[in-house]
C-alpha positions in Angstrom: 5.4 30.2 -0.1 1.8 29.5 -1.8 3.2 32.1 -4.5 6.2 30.8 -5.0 4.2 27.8 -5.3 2.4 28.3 -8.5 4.7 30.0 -10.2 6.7 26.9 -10.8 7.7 26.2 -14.5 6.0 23.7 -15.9 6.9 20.1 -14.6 8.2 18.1 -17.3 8.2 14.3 -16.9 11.6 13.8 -16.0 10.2 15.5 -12.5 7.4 13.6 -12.4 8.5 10.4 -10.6 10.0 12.7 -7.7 8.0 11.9 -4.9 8.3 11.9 -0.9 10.6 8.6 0.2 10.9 8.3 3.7 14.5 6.4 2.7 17.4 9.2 3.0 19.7 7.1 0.9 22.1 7.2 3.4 20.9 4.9 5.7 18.5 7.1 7.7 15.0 7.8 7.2 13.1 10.9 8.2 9.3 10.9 8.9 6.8 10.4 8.2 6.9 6.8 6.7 4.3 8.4 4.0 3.7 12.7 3.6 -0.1 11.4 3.1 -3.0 10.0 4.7 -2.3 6.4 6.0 -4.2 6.4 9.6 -4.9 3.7 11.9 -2.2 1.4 10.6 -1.9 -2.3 11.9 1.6 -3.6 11.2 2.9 -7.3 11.5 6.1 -9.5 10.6 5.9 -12.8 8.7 9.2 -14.3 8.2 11.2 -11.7 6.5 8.3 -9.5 5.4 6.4 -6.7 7.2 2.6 -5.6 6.3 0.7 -2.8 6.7 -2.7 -1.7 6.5 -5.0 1.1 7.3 -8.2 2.8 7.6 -9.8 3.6 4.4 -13.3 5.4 5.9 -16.1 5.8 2.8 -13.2 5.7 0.1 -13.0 2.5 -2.1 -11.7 0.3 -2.8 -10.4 0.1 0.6 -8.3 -1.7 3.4 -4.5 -1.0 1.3 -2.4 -3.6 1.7 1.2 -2.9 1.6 4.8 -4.8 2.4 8.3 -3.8 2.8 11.3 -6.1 3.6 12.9 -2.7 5.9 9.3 -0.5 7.8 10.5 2.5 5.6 10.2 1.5 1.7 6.8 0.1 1.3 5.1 -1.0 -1.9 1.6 -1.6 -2.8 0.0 -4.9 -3.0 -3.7 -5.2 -3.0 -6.5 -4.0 -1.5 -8.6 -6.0 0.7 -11.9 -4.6 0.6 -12.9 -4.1 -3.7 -16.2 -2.6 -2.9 -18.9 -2.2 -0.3 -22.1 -4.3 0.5 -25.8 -3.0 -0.9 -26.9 0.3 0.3 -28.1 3.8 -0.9 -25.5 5.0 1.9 -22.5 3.7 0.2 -23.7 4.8 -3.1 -24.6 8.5 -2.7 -28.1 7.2 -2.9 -31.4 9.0 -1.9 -29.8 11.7 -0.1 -27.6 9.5 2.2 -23.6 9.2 2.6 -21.1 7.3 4.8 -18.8 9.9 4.6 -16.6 10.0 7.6 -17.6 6.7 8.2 -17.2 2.9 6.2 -14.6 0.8 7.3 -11.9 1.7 9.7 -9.5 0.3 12.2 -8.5 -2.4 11.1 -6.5 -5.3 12.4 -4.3 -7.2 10.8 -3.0 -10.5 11.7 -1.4 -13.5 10.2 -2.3 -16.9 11.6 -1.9 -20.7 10.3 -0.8 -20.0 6.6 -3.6 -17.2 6.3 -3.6 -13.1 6.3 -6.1 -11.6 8.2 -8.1 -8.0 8.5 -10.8 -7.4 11.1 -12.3 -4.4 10.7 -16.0 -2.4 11.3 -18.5 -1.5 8.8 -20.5 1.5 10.5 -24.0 -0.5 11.2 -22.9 -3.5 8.8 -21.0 -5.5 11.9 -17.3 -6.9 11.9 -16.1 -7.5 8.5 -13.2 -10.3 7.8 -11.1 -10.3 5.1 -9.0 -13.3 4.5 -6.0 -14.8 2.4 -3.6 -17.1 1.6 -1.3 -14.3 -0.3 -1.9 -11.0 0.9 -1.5 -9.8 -2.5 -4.9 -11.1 -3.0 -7.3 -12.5 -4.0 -9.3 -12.0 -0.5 -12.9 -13.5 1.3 -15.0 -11.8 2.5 -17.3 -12.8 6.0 -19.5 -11.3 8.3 -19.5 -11.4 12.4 -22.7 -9.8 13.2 -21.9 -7.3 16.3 -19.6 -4.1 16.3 -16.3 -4.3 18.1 -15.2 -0.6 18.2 -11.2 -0.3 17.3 -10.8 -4.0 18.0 -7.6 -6.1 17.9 -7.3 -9.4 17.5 -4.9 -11.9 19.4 -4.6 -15.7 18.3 -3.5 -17.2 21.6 -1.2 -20.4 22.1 -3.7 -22.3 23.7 -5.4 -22.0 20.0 -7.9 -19.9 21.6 -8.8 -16.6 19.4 -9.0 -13.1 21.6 -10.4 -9.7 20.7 -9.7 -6.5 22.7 -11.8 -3.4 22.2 -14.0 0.0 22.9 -13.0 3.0 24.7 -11.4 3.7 28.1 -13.2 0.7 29.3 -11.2 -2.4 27.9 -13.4 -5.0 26.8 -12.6 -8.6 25.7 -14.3 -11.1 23.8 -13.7 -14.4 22.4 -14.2 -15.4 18.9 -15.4 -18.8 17.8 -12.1 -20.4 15.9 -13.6 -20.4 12.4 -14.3 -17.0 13.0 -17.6 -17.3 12.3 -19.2 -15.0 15.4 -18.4 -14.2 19.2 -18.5 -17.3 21.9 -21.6 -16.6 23.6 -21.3 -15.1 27.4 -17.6 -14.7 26.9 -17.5 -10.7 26.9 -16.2 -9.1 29.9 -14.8 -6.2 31.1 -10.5 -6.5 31.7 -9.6 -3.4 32.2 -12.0 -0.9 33.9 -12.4 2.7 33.2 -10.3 5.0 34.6 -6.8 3.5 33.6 -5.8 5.5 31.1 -6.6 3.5 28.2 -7.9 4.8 25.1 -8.9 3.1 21.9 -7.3 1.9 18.8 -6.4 -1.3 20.7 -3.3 -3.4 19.7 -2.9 -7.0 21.7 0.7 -9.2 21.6 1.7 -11.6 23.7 5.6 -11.2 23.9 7.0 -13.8 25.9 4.5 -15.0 27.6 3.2 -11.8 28.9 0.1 -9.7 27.4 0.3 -6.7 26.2 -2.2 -4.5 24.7 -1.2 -0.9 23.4 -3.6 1.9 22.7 -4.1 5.6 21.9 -5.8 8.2 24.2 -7.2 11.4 23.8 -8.2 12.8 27.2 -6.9 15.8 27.3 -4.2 15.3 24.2 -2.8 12.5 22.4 -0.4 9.9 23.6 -0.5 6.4 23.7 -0.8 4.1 26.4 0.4 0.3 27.4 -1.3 -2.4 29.6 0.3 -5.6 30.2 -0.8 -8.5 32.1 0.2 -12.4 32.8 -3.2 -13.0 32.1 -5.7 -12.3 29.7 -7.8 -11.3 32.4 -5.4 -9.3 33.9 -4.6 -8.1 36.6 -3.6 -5.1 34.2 -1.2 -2.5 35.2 -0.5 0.7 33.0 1.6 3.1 31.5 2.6 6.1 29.0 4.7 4.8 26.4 4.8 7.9 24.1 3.9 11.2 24.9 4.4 15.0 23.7 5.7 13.6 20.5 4.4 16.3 17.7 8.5 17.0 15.7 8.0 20.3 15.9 4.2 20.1 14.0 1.5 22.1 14.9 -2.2 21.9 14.9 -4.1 22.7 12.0 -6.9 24.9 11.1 -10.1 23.1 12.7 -13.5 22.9 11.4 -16.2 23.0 14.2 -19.4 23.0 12.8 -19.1 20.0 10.5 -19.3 16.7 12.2 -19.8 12.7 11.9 -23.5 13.0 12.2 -24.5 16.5 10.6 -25.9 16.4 7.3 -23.3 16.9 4.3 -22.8 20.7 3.9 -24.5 22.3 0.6 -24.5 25.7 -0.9 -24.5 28.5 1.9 -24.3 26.6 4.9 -22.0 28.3 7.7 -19.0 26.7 8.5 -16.5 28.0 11.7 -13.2 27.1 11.2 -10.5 28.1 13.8 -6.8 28.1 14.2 -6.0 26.6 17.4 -2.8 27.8 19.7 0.4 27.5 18.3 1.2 24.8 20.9 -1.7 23.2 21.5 -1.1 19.8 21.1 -5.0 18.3 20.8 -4.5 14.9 18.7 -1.8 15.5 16.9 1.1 13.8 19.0 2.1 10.4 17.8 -0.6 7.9 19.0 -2.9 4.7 18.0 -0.3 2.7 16.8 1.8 -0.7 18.0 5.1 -2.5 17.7 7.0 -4.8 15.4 10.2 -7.2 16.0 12.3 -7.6 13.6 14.3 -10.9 12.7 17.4 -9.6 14.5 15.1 -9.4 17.7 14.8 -5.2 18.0 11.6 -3.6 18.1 9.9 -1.2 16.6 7.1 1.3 16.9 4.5 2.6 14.4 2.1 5.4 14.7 0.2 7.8 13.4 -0.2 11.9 13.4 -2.6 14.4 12.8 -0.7 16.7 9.6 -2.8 19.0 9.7 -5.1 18.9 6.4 -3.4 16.1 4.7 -4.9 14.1 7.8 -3.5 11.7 9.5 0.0 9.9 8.3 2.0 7.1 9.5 5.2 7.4 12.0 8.1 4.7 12.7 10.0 4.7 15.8 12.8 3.3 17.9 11.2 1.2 20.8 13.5 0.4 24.1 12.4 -1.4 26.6 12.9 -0.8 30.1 11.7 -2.6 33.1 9.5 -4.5 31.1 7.1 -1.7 29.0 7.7 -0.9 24.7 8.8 2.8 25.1 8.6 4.4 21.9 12.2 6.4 21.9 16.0 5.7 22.2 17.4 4.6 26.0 18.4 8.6 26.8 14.9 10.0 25.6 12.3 7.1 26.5 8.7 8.7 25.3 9.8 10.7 22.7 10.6 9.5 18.8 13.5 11.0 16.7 12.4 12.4 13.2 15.5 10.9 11.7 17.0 8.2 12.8 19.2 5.1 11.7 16.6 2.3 9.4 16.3 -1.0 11.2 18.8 -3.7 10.8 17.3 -6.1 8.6 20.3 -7.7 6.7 19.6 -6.7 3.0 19.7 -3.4 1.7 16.7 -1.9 0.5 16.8 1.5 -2.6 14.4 3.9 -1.7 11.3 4.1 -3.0 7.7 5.5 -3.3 4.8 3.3 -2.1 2.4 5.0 -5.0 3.3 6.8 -8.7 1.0 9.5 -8.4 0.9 11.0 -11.6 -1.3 9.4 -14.3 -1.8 9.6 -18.3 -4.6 6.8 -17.8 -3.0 5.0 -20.6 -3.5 1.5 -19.1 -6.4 -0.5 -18.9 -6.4 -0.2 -15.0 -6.5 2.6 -12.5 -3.3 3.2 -10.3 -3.8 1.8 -7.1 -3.2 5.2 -5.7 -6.5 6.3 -6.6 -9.5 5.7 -4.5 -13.7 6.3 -5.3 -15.8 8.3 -3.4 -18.1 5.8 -2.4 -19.2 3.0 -4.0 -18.7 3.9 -8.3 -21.8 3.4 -10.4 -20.3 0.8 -12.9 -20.5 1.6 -16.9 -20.5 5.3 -16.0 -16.6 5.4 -16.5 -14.3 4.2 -18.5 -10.7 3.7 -19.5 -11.1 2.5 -22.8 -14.2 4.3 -24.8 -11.1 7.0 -25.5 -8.2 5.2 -25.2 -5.8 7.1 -23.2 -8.6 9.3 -21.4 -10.6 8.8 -18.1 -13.8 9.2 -19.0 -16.4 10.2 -16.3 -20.1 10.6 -17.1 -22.5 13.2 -15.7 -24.5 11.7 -12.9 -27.5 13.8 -11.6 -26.0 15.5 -8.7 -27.0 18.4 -6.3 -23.0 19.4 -5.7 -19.6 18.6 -6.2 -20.1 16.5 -2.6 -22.9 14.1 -3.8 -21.5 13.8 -7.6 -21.1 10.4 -7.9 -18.2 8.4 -9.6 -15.9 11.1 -8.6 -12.2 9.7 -8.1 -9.8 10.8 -5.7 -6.7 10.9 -4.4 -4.7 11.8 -1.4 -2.7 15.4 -1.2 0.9 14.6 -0.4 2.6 16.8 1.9 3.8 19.4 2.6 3.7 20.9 -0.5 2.2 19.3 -3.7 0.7 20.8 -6.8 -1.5 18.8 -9.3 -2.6 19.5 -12.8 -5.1 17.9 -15.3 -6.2 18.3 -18.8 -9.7 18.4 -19.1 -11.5 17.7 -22.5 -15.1 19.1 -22.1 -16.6 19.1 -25.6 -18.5 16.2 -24.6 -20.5 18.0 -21.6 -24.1 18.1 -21.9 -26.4 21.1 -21.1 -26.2 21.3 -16.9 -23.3 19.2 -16.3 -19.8 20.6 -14.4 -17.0 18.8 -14.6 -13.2 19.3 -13.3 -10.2 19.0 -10.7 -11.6 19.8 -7.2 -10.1 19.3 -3.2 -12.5 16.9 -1.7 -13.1 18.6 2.3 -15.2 20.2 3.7 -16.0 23.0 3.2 -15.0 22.0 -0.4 -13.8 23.6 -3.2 -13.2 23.4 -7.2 -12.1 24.5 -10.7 -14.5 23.6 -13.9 -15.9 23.8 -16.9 -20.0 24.4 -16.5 -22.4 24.1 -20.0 -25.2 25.9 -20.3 -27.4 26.3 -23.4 -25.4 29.3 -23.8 -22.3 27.5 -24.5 -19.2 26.9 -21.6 -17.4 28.8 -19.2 -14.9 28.1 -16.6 -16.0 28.2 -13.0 -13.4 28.3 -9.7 -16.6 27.6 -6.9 -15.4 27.5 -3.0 -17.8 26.1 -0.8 -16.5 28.3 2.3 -19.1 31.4 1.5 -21.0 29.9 -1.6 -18.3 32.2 -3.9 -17.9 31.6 -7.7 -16.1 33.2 -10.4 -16.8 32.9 -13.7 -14.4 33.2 -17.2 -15.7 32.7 -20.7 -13.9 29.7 -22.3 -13.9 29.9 -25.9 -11.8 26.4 -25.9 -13.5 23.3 -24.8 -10.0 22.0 -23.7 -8.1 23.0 -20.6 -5.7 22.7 -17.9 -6.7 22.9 -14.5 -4.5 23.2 -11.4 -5.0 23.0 -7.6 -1.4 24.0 -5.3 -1.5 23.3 -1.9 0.7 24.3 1.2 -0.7 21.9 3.7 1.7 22.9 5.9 -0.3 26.5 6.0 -3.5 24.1 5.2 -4.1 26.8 2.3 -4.6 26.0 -1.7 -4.7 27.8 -4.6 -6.4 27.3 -8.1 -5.2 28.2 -11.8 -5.8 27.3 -15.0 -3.9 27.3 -18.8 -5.4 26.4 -22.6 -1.6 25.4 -23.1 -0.7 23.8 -20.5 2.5 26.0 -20.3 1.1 29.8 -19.1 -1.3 29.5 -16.2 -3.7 32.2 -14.8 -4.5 32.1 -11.1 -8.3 32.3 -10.1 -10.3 33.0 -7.5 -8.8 33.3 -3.5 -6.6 31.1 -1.7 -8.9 28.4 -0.2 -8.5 27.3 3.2 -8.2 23.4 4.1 -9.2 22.9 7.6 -9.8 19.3 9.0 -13.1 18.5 9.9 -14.9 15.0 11.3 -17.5 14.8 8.6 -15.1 12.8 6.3 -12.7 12.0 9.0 -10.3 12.3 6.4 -7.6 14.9 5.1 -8.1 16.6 1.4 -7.9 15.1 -1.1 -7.7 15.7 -5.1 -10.7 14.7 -6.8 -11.9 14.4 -10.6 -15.8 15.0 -10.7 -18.7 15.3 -13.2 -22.2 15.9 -12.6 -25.3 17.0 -14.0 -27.4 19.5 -12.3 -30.5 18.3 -14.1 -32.7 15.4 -13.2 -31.1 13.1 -15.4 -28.2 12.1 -17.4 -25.3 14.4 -18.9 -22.7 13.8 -20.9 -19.3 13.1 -20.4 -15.4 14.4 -19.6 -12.4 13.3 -20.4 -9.4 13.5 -18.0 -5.7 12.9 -19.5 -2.2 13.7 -18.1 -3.1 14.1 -14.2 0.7 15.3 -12.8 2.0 15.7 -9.0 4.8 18.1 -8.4 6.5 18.4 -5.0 8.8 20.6 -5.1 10.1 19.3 -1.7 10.4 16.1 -2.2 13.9 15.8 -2.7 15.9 16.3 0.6 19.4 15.7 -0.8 20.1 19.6 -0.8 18.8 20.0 3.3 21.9 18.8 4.7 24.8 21.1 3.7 27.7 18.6 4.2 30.9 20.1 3.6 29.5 23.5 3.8 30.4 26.2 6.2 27.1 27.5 7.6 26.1 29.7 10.6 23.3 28.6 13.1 20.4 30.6 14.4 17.8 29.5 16.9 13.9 30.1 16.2 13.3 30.9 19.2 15.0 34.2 20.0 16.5 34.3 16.5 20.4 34.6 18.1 23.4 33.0 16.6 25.3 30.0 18.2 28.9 31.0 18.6 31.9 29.7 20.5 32.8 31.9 23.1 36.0 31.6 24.8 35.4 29.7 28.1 35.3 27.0 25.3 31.3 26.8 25.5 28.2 27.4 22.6 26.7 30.9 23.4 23.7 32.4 21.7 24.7 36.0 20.5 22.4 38.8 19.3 22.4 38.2 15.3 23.2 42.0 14.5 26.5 41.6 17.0 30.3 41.8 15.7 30.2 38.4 17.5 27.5 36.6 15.3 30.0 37.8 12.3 33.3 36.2 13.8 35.2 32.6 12.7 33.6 31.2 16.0 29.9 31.5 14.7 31.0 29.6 11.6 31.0 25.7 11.6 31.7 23.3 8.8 29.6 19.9 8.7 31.5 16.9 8.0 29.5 13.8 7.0 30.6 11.2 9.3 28.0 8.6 7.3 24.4 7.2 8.0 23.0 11.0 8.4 25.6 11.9 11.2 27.6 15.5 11.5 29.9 16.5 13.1 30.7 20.3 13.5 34.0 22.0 13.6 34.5 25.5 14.2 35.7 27.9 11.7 38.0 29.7 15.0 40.1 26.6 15.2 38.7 25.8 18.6 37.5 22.2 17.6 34.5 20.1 17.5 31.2 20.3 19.0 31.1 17.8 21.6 28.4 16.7 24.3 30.4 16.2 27.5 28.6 14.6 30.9 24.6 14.1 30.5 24.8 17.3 28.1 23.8 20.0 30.6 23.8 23.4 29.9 27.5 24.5 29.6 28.4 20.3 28.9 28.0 21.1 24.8 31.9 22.3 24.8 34.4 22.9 21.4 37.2 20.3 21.7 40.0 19.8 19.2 39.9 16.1 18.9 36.6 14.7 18.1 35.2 11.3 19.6 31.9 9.7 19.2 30.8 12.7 21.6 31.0 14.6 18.8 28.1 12.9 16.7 25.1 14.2 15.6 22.0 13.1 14.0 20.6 16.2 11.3 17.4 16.1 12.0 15.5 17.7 8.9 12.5 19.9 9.1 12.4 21.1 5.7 12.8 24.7 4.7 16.3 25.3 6.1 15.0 24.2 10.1 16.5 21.4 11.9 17.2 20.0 14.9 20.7 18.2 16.5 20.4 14.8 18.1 23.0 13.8 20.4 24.2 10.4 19.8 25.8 10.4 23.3 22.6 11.6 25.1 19.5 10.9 22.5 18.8 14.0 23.6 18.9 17.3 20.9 20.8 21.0 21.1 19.4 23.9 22.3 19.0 26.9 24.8 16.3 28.4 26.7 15.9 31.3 24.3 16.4 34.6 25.6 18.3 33.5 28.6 21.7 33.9 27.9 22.9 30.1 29.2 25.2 28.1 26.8 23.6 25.5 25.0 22.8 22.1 26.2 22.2 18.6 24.8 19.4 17.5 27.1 16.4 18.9 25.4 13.7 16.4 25.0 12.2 17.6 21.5 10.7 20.4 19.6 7.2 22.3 20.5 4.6 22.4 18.1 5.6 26.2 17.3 9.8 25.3 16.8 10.0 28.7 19.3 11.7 26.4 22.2 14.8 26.6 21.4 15.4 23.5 20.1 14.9 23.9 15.9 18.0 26.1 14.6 17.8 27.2 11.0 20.9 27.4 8.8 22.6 29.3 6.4 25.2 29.1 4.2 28.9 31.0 4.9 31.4 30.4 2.9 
């Protein structure tokens, strides 16, 4: 796939605004909400408008604010936080760093005309961040004590709650200017041992509390405690658990953490794969809910996605017997991938939160992109060569502590990004070029010696290098990344048309030293003791060559189904049931293992079978044996495609909310009572089609 990959033709800039919408255009969505990293999200509803914000760790500016009129299509506004307070830490500044760390968790809240973010600077206190217009400007104040994963409740009584730390719930008022805590009014509400996590989200919904948080002990789910109360007594559940759609953990780094020193040069890094179906932190959790105007609710939450980090996930929420279960009334716990957008009265296109790509021809950086750390002013600059970024060589003893570097999240799953690079204004000792900001890290550059300049491909994992004579001071550098295999590759071109892989596929594990996923970067540094010279960056580009889903449902077409996980073929057998059959048989060949998909609108199939039996229908509560071919179809006979990319999918029942599948290698017809995928699609719940005409 990584091959396939890089061998792309170059992308021309008709391709270049194709980028990951959550909005199906057909009234559906399909997760994630974003294919990069948005984690910790707080989510609210003013009037007709929702907002959304998230953790932004050492990358700045920071705190995102966002708004959409439907929770799929969300555009950018502002960002809350334009830089961080004094400190070497923030600035890459006598050997110190905040990566991993900076401001994270926020919570967002809208009270008496005024927009809201609470959120923790790592041994700077709680930060506050207020506005009339959310798209800015915003004040900044200072509550001097830490209030780990806090959320903030403005209570009827015009009292002003916090909820926060881990497993332990604490509470805590704050003074109603904001100013600090109310002395002595800390105490615990919710003891250990109740299943709570952190990531805390507090709502009072009808008159009863409710506070909503993530757990990791032993995997990740999220809990719910309500109360009548704010001193409980609190009682608690599992609102979502097991949720992964069909993803699997990542490749983990172990020897990199929040409170080790920034890696350099040689240092050892173990990196594992963990089981195919180990579910660690990646099912959906820390996260809340939303009503819309027509009264339904909604959940958000995030994901682990491997090395693109951790993304934002929307979800159906039905109630039952008063709790916020993230799912639909036949599958409470569990979140569809695709699934109908919320009823909101207007119709909203779809569109991308961000324009990636870049020609730097404005007087302003895209919101997309994001400093690593706090940016040494007058050291870059849009306008010294008009169309250019220019970045100047900072003494630095790596790629990690090069300051003024400027970054960017990968976007999922697949995403390739290119850059000209003019280096003919590099100094002796300075590197400069298109890196993946991780660790273990890894990049592609030009280096200037006294000799004159050579391209470099450098990964971090093993201290490796290889070296290229450049006899041209200008070229195009190129990072593709398959972070669904959490593996990149690097390549370069003089005409931007004929590139030249280098070095080795470079692995992207995720790793608690930046607490974040990889992300593209565009560095210069000087390996010296002082001052370099400088690049120029023109023309950055995204490609995502899966981007656009309109080709992944094949309405009209006649296609067969096979399962992943024993690789048979569904066909109708003559009892008038779906039976898996060996692929290789005469019956996986026949009319009854062909089905046409007719689009019943809003991302819903029906399938009818080529044999002239009739339509697929769930019969009953969709027990094995109850998925049956009938030659009139009914609302039974809806589905919901369920997209997983490459040609996988799954079949959601609209009678039972529950999706198609077998217990592979057991023979038994197929049912419609399975609750979701595993992590490793081998449950036999994902099918894969193929075309047969």
């Amino acid at each position: 796939m990584l091959c396939v990959l890089l061998a792309l033709p170059p992308v021309h800039a008709s391709e270049r605004t194709t980028t990951w919408s959550a909005d199906n255009g057909n009234g559906t969505f399909t997760n994630p909400l974003l294919y990069d990293e948005f984690s910790d999200p707080d989510l609210i509803r003013v009037g007709d408008w929702f907002y959304m914000t998230g953790t932004t760790m050492h990358a700045v500016p920071g705190l995102p604010v966002l708004r959409s009129r439907d929770l799929v299509n969300w555009e950018f506004l502002s960002y809350a936080m334009t830089g961080f307070p004094p400190g070497p830490e923030y600035r890459l500044e006598d050997g110190r760093d905040l990566y991993g760390q900076g401001i994270w968790a926020p919570s967002l809240r809208f009270h008496d005309g005024r927009f809201h973010i609470f959120a923790n600077i790592n041994q700077r206190g709680l930060h506050v961040f207020t506005a009339t217009d959310p798209a800015g400007p915003w004040t900044h104040s200072r509550i001097d004590r830490n209030l780990h994963d806090l959320s903030v409740l403005f209570d009827d009584d015009g009292r002003v709650y916090a909820v926060f730390n881990y497993n332990e719930v604490r509470l805590v008022e704050l003074k109603a200017d904001l100013s600090g805590v109310v002395e002595g009014s800390e105490r615990v509400i919710i003891p250990a041992g109740n299943g709570m996590g952190e990531g805390h989200h507090f709502y009072k919904v009808d008159g009863r509390y409710y506070i909503i948080s993530a757990n990791y002990a032993p995997v990740g789910r999220m809990q719910a405690a309500r109360a009548d109360r704010p001193d409980g007594p609190w009682e608690t559940v599992a609102i979502s658990a097991s949720e992964t759609m069909g993803t699997r953990r990542g490749w983990w780094e172990d020897g990199v953490g929040q409170r080790t020193p920034v890696p350099t040069g040689a240092t050892r890094f173990s990196m594992h794969k963990p089981g195919d179906n180990a579910l660690g932190a990646v099912p959906l959790h820390q996260g809340g809910i939303v009503q819309t105007p027509n009264g339904d609710w909604w959940g958000f939450s995030m994901m682990d996605v491997k090395s693109i980090g951790r993304t934002t996930f929307l979800s159906p929420v039905t109630w039952r017997d008063g709790w916020p279960y993230f799912g639909l009334a036949g599958n409470l716990g569990r979140s569809p991938r695709t699934w109908l957008k919320p009823d909101v009265g207007v119709e909203t296109p779809p569109h991308a939160t961000y324009a990636r790509s870049d020609d730097f021809s404005t007087d302003a950086l895209k919101p997309v992109w994001q400093w690593n750390h706090q940016p040494v002013d007058g050291k870059w600059s849009l306008v010294e060569r008009p169309g250019a970024l220019r970045l100047h060589a900072l003494p630095a003893d790596d790629f990690l502590w090069a300051r003024n570097t400027l970054t960017q999240r990968v976007i999922g799953p697949e995403s390739m990004a290119t850059v000209r690079l003019d280096a003919s204004g590099l100094a002796p000792g300075d590197v400069a070029g298109l890196g993946l900001l991780n660790m273990p890290a890894s990049w592609l550059g030009v280096v200037r010696s006294k000799a004159g300049v050579l391209l470099r491909w450098y990964s971090q994992l093993g201290d490796r290098h290889v070296d290229v004579p450049l006899e041209s001071s200008e070229v195009y550098l190129r990072v593709a990344g398959d972070y669904d295999d959490d593996l990149a590759r690097y390549a370069w071109s003089l005409d931007g048309e004929r590139f030249t892989d280098i070095g080795e596929p470079v692995r992207l594990p995720y790793q608690l030293k930046t607490f974040q996923g990889s992300r593209y970067a565009l560095f210069a540094f000087n390996t010296g003791a002082g001052e370099g010279g400088h690049a120029d960056f023109d023309d950055f580009r995204v490609h995502e060559p899966l981007a656009d889903r309109s080709r992944n449902l094949p309405l009209g077409q006649v296609v067969t189904l096979s399962n992943l996980g024993d690789a048979t073929v569904a066909r109708v057998h003559p009892l008038g049931v779906l039976q898996p059959v060996a692929a290789d048989s005469d019956e996986a060949k026949s009319d009854g293992a062909r089905f046409r998909v007719h689009d019943r609108g809003r991302g819903q199939v029906a399938l009818e079978a080529m044999d002239g039996s009739g339509f697929l229908t769930v019969v009953g509560i969709g027990l094995s044996a109850d998925v049956r071919l009938l030659p009139e179809q009914s609302p039974a006979s809806l589905f919901m495609w369920q997209d997983l990319l490459r040609g996988e999918f799954m079949l959601l029942s609209m009678k039972t909310h529950r999706y198609l599948g077998i217990l592979p290698d057991s023979g038994e017809p197929y049912a419609a009572d399975r609750p979701g995928a595993r992590p490793d699609r081998k449950d036999g719940t994902v099918l894969r089609w193929r075309r047969r005409d």
